[in-house]
N, CA, C and O atoms as a printed pandas DataFrame, in Angstrom:
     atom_number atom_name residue_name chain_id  residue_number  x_coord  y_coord  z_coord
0              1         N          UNK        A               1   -1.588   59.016   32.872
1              2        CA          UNK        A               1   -0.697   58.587   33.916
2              3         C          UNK        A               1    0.566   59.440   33.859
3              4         O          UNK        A               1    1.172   59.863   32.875
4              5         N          UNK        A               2    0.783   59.570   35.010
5              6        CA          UNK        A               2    1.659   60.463   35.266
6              7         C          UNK        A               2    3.422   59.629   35.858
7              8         O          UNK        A               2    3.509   58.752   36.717
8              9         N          UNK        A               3    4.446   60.169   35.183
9             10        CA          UNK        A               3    5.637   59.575   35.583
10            11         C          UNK        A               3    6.424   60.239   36.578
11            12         O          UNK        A               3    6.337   61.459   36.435
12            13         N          UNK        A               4    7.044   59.953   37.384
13            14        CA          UNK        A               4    8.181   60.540   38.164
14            15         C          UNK        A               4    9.207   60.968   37.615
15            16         O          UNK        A               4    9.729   60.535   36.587
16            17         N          UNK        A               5    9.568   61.902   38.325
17            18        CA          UNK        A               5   10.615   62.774   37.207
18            19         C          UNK        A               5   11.873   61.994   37.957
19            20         O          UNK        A               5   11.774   61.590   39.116
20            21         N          UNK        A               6   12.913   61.855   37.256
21            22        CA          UNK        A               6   13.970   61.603   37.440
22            23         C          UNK        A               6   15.257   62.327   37.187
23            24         O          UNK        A               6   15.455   62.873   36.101
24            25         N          UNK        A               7   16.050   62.347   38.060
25            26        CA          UNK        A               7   17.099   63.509   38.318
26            27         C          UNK        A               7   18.073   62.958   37.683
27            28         O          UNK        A               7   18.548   61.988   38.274
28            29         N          UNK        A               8   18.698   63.306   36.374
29            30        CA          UNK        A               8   19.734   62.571   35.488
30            31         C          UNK        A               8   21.101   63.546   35.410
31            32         O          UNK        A               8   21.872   63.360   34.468
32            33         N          UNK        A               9   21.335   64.363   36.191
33            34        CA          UNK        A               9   22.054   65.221   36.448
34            35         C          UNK        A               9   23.451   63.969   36.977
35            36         O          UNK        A               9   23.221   62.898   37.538
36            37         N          UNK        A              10   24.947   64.535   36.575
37            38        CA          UNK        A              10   25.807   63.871   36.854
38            39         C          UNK        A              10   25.841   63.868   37.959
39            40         O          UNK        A              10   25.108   64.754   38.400
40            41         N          UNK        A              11   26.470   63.152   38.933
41            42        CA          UNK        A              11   26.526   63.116   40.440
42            43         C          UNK        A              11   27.719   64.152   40.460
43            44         O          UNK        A              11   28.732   64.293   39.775
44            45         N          UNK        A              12   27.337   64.614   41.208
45            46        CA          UNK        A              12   28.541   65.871   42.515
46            47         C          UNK        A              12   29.686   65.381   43.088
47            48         O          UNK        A              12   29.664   64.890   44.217
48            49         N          UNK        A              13   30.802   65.473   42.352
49            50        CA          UNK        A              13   32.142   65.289   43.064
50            51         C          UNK        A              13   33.009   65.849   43.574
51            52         O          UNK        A              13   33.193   66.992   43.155
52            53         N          UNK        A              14   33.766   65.441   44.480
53            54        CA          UNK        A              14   35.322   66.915   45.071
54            55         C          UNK        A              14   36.269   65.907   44.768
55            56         O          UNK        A              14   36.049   64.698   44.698
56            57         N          UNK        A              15   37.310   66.483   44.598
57            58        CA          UNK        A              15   38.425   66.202   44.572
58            59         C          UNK        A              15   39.134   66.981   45.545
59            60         O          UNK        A              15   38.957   68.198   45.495
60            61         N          UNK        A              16   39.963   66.482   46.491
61            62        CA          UNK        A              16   40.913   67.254   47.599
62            63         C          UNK        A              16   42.404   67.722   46.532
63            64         O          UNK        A              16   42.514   67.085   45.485
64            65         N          UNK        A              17   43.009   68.332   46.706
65            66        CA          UNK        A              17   43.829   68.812   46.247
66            67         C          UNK        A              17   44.459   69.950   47.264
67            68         O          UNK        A              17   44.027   71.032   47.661
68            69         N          UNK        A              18   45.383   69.393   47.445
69            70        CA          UNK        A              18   46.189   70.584   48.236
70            71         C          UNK        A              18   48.005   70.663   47.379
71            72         O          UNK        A              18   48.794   69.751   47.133
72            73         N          UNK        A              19   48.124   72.547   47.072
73            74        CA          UNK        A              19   48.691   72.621   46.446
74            75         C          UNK        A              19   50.039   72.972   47.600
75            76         O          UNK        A              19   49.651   73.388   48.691
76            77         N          UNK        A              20   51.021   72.881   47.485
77            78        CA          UNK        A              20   52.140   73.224   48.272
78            79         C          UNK        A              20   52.699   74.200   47.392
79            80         O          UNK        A              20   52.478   74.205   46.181
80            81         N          UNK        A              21   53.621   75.255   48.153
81            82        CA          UNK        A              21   54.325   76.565   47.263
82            83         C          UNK        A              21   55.678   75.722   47.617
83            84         O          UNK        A              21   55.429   75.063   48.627
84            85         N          UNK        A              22   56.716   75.541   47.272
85            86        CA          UNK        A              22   58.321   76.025   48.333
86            87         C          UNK        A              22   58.928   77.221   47.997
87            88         O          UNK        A              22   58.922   77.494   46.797
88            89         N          UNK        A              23   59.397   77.925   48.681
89            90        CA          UNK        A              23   60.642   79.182   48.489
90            91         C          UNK        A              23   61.788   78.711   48.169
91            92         O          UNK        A              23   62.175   77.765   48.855
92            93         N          UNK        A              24   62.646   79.176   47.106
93            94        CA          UNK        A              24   63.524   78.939   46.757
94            95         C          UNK        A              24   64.581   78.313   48.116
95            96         O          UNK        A              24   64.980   77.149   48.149
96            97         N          UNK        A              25   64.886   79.293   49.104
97            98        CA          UNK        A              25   65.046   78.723   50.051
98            99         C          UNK        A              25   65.001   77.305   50.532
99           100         O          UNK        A              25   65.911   76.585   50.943
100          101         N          UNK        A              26   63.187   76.988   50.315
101          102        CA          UNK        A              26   63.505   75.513   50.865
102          103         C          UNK        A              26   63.917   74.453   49.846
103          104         O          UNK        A              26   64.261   73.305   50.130
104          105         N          UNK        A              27   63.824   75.093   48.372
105          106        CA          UNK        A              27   64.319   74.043   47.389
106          107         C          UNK        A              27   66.143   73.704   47.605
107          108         O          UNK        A              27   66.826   72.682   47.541
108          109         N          UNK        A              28   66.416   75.088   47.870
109          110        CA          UNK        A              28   68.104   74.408   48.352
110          111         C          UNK        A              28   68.627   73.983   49.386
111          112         O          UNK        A              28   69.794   73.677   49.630
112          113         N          UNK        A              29   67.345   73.969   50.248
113          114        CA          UNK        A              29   67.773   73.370   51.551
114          115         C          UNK        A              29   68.049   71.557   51.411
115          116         O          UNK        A              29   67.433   70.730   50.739
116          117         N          UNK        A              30   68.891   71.437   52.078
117          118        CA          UNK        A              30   68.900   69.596   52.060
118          119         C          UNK        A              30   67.182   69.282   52.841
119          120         O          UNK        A              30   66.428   70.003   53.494
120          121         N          UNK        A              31   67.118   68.117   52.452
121          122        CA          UNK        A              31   66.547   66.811   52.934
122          123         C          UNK        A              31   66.838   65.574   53.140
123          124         O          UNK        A              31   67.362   64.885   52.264
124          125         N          UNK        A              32   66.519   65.101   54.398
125          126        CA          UNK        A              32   66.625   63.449   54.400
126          127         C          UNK        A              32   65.879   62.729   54.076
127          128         O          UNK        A              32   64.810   62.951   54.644
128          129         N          UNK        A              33   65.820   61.447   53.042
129          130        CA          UNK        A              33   65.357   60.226   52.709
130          131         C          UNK        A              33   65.071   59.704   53.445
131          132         O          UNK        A              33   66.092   59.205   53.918
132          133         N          UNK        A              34   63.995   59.313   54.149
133          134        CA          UNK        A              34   63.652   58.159   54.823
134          135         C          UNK        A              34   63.155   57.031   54.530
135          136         O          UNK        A              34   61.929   57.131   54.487
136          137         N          UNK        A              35   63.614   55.710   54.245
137          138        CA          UNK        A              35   62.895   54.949   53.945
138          139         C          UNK        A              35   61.881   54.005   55.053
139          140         O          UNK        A              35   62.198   54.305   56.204
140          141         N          UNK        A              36   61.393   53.549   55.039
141          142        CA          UNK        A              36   59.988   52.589   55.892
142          143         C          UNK        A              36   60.668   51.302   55.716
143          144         O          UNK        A              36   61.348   50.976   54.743
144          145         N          UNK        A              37   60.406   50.590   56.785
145          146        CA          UNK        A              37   59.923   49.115   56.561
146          147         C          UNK        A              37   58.515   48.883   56.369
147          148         O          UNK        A              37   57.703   49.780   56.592
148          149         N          UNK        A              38   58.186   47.792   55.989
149          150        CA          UNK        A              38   57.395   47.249   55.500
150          151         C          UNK        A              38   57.264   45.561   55.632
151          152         O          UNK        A              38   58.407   45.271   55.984
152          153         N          UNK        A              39   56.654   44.529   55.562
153          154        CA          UNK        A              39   56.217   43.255   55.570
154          155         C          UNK        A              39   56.082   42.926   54.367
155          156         O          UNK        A              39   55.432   41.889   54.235
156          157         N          UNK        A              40   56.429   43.382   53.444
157          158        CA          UNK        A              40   55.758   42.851   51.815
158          159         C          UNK        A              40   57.406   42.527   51.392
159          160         O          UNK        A              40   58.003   41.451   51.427
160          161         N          UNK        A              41   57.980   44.126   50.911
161          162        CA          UNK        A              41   58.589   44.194   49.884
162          163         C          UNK        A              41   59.723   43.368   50.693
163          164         O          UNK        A              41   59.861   43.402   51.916
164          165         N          UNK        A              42   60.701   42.438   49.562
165          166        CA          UNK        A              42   61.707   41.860   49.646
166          167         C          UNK        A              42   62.978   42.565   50.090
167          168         O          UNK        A              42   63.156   43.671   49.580
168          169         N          UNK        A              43   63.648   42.245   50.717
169          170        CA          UNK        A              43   65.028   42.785   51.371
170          171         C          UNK        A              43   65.829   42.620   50.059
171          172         O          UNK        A              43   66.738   43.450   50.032
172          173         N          UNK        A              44   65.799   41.718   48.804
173          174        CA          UNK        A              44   66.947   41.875   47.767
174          175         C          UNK        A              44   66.100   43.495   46.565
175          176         O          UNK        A              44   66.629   44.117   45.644
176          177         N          UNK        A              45   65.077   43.599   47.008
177          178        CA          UNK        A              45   64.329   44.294   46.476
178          179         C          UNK        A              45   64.870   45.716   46.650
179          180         O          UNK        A              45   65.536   46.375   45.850
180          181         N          UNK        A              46   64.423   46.052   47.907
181          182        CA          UNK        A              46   65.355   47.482   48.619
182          183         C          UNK        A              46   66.282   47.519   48.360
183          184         O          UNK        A              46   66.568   48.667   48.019
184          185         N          UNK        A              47   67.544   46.484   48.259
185          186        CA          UNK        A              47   69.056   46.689   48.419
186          187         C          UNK        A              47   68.787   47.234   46.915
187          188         O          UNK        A              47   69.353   48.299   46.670
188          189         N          UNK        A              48   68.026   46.683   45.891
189          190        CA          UNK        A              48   68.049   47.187   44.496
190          191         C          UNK        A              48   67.844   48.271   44.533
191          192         O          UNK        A              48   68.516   48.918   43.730
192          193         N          UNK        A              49   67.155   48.841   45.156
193          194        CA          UNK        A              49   66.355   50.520   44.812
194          195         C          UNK        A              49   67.306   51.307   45.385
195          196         O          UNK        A              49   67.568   52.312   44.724
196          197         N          UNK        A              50   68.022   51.145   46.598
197          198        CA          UNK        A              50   68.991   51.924   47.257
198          199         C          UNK        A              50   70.167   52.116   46.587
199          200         O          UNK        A              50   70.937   53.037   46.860
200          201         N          UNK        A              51   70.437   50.956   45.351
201          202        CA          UNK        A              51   71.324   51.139   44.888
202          203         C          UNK        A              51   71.307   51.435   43.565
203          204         O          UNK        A              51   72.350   51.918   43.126
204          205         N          UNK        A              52   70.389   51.275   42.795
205          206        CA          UNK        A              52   70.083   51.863   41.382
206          207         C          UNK        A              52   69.681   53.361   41.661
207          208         O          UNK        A              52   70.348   54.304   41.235
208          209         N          UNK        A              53   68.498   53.506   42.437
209          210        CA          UNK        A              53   67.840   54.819   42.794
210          211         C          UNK        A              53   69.018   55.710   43.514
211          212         O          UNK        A              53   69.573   56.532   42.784
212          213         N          UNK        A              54   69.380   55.636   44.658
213          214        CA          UNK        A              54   69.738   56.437   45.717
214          215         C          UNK        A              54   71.683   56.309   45.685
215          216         O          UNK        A              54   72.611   56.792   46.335
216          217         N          UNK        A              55   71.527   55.389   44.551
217          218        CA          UNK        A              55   73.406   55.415   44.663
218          219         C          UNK        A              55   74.011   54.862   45.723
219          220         O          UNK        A              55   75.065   55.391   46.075
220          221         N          UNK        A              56   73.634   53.965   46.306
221          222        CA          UNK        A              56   74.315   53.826   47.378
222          223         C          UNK        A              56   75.441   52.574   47.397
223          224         O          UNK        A              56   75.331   51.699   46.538
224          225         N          UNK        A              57   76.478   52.503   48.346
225          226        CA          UNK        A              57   77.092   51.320   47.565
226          227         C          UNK        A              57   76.753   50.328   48.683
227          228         O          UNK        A              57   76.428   50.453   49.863
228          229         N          UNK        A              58   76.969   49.225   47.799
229          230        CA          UNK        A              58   76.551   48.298   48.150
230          231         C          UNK        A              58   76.252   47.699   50.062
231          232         O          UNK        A              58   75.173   47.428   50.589
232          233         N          UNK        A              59   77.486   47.669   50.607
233          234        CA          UNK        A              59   77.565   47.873   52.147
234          235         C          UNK        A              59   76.496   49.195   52.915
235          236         O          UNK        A              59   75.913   48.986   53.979
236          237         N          UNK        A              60   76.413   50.240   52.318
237          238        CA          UNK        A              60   75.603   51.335   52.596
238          239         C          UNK        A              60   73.815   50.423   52.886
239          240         O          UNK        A              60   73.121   50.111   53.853
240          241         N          UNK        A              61   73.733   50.292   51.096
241          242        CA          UNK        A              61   72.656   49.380   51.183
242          243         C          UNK        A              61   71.904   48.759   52.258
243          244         O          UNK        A              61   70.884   49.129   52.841
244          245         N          UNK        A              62   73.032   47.176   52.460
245          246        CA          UNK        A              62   72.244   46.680   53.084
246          247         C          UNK        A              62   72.185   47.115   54.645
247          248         O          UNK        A              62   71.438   46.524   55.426
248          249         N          UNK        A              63   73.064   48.243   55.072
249          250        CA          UNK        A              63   73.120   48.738   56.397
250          251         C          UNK        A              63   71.457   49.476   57.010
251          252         O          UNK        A              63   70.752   49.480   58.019
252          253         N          UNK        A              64   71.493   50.071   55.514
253          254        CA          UNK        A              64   69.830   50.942   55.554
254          255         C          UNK        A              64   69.139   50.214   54.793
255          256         O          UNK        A              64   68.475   50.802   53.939
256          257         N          UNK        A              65   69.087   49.049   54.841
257          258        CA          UNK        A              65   67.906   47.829   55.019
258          259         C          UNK        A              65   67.842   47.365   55.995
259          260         O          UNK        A              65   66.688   47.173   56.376
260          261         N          UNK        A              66   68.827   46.978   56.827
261          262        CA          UNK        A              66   68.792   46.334   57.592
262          263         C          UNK        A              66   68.250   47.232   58.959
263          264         O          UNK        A              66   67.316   46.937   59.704
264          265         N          UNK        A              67   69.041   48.274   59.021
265          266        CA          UNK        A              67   68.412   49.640   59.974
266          267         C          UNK        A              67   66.943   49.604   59.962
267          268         O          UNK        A              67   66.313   49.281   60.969
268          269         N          UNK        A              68   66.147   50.056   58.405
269          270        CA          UNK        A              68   64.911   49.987   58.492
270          271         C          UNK        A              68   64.186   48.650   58.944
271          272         O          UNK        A              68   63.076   48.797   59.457
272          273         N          UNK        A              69   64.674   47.391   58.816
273          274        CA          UNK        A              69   64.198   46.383   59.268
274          275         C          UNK        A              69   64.012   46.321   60.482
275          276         O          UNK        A              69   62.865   46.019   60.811
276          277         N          UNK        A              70   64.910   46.543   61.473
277          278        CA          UNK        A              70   65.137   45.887   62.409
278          279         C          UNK        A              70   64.195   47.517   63.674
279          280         O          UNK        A              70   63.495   47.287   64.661
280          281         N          UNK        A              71   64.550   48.935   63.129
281          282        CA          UNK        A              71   64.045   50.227   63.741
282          283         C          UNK        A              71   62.828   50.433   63.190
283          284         O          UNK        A              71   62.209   51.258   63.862
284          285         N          UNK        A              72   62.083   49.956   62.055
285          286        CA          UNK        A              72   60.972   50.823   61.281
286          287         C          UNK        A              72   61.498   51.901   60.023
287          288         O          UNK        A              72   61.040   52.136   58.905
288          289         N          UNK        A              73   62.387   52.295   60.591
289          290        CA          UNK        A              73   62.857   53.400   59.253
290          291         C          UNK        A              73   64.262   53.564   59.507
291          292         O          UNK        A              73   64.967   53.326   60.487
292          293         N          UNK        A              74   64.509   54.095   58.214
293          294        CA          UNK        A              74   66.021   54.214   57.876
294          295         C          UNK        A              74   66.499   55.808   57.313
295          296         O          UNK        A              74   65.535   56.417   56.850
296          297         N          UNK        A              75   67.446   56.368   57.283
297          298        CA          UNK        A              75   67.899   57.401   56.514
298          299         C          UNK        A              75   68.808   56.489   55.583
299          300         O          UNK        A              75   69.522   55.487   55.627
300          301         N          UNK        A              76   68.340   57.453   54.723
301          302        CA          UNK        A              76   69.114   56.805   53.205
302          303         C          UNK        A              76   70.497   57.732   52.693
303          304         O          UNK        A              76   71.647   57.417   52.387
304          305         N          UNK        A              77   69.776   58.988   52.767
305          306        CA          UNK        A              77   70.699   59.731   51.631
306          307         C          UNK        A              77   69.971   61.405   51.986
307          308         O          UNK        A              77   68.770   61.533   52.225
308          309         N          UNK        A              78   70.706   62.290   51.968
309          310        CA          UNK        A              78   70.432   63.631   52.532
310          311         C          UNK        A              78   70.821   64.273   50.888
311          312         O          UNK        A              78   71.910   64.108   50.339
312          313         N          UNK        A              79   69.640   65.029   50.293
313          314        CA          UNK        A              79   69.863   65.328   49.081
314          315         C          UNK        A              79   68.949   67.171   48.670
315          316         O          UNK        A              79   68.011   67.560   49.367
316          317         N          UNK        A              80   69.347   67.772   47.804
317          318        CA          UNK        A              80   68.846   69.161   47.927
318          319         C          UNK        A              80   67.155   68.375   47.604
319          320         O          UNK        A              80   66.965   67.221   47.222
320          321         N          UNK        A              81   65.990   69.552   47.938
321          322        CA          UNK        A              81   64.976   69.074   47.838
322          323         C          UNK        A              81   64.527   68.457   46.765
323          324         O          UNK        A              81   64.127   67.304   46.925
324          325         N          UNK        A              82   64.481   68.997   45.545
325          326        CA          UNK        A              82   63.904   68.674   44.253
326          327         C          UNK        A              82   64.932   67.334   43.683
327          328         O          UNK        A              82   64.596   66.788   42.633
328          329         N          UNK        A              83   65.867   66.966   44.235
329          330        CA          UNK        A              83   66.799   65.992   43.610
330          331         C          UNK        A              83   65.898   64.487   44.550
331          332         O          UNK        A              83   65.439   63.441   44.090
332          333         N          UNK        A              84   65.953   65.055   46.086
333          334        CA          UNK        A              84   65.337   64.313   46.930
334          335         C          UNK        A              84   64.385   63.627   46.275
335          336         O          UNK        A              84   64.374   62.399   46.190
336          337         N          UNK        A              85   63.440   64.483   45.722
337          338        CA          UNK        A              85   61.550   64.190   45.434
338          339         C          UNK        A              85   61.584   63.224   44.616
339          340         O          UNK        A              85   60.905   62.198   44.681
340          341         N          UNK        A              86   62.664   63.611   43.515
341          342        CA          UNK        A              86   62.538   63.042   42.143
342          343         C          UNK        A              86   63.184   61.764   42.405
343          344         O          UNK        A              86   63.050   60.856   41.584
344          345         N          UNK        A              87   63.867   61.601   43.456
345          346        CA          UNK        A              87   64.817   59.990   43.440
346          347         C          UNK        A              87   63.739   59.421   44.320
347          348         O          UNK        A              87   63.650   58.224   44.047
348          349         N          UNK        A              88   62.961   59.725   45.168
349          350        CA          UNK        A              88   61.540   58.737   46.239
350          351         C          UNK        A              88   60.587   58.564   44.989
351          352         O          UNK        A              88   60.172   57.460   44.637
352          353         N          UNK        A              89   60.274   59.758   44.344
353          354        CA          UNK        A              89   59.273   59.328   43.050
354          355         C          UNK        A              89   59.533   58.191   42.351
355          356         O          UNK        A              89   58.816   57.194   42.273
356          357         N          UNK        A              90   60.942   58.450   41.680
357          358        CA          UNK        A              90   61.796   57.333   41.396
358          359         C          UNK        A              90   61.177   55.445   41.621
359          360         O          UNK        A              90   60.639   54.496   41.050
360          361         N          UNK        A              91   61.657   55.831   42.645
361          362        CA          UNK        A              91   61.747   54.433   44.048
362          363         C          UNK        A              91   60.295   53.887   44.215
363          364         O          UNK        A              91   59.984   52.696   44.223
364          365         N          UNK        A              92   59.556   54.829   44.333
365          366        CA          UNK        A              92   57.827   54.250   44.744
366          367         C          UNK        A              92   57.230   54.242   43.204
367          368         O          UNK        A              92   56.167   53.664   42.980
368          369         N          UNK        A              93   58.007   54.951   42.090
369          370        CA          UNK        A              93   57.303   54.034   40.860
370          371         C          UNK        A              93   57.535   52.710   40.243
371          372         O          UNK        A              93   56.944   52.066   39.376
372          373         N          UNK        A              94   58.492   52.528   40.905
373          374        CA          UNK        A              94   59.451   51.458   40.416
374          375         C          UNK        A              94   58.988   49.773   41.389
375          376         O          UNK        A              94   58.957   48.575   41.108
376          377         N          UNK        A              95   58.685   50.688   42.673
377          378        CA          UNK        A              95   58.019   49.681   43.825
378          379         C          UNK        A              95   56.329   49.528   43.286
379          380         O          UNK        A              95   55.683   48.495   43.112
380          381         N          UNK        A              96   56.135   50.197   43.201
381          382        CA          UNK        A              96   54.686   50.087   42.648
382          383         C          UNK        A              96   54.698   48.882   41.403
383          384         O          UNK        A              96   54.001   47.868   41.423
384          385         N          UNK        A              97   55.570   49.225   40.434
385          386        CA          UNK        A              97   55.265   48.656   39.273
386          387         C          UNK        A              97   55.696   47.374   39.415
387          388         O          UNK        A              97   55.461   46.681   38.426
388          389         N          UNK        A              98   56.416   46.662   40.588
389          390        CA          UNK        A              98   57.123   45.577   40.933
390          391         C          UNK        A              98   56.036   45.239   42.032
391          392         O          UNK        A              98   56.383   44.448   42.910
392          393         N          UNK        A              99   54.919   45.692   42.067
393          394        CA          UNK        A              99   53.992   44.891   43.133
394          395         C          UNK        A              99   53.814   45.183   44.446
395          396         O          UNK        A              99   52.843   44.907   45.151
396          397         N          UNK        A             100   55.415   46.107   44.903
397          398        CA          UNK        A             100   55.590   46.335   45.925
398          399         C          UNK        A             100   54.952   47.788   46.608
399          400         O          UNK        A             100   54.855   48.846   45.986
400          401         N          UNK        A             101   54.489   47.545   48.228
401          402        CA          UNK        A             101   54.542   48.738   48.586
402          403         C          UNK        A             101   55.517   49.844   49.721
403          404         O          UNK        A             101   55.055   50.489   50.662
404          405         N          UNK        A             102   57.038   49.786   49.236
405          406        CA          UNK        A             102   57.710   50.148   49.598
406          407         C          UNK        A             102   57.456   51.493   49.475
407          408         O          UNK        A             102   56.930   51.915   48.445
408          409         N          UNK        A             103   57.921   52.638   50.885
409          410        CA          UNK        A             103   57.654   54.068   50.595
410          411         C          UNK        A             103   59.016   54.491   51.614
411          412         O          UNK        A             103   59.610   53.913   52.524
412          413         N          UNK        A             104   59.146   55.781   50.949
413          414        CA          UNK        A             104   60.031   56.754   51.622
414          415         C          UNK        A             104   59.635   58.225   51.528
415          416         O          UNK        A             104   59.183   58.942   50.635
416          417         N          UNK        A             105   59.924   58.363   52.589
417          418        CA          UNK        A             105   59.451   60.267   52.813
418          419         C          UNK        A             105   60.863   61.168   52.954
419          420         O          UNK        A             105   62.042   60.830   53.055
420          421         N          UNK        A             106   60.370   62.125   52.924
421          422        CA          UNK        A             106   61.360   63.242   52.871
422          423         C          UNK        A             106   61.183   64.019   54.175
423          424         O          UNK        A             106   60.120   64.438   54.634
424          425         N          UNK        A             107   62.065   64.104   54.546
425          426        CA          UNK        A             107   62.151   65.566   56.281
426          427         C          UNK        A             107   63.378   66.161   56.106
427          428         O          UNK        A             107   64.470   65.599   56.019
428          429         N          UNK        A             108   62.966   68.090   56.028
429          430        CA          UNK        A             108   63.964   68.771   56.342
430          431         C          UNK        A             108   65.648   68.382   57.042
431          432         O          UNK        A             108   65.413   67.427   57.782
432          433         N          UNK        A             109   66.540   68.561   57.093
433          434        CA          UNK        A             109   67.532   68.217   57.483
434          435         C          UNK        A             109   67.596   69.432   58.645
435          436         O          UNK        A             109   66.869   70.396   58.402
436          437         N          UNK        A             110   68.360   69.487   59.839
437          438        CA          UNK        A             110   68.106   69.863   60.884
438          439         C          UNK        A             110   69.430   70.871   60.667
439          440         O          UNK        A             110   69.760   71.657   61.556
């Protein structure tokens, strides 16, 4: 008797990966913070992150909470690029690890 062969080979995966370059150029260019609203994360929540993360004082805060609440999104804080990245990284590890899914993006400054 004869058996069927069986294909025990690992399965075939991709991973997407897309690498970005910047030019020095765009690392010293400013960027704006944008933060999102959202339905989850807490409004005393944000005022925290805007103000531990992004420095902002307090009145600033809840202005760009309340902005993002009420428009969808907010500008936070206009910062050189790599300072930008590292304070949203910041913010969405910190939201993450608190349950939340609060996000903010970055766009060139005009």
């Amino acid at each position: 008797m004869t058996l069927p062969s069986i294909d025990v080979a690992p399965p075939q995966t991709t991973t997407d990966i897309e690498l970005v370059v910047a030019s020095e150029e765009e690392l010293e260019r400013p960027y704006r913070v944008i933060i999102e609203n959202d339905d989850v994360t807490p409004m005393d929540f944000v005022i925290l992150i805007l103000l531990s993360v992004f420095d902002l004082t307090i009145d600033r805060a809840e202005a760009v909470m309340l902005e993002a609440h009420h428009r969808g999104e907010a500008h936070v804080v206009t910062l050189p690029y790599e300072e930008a990245h590292d304070r949203v990284y910041h913010a969405h590890g910190a939201a993450r690890a608190a349950g939340y899914p609060l996000r903010f993006y970055l766009e060139p400054d005009a």
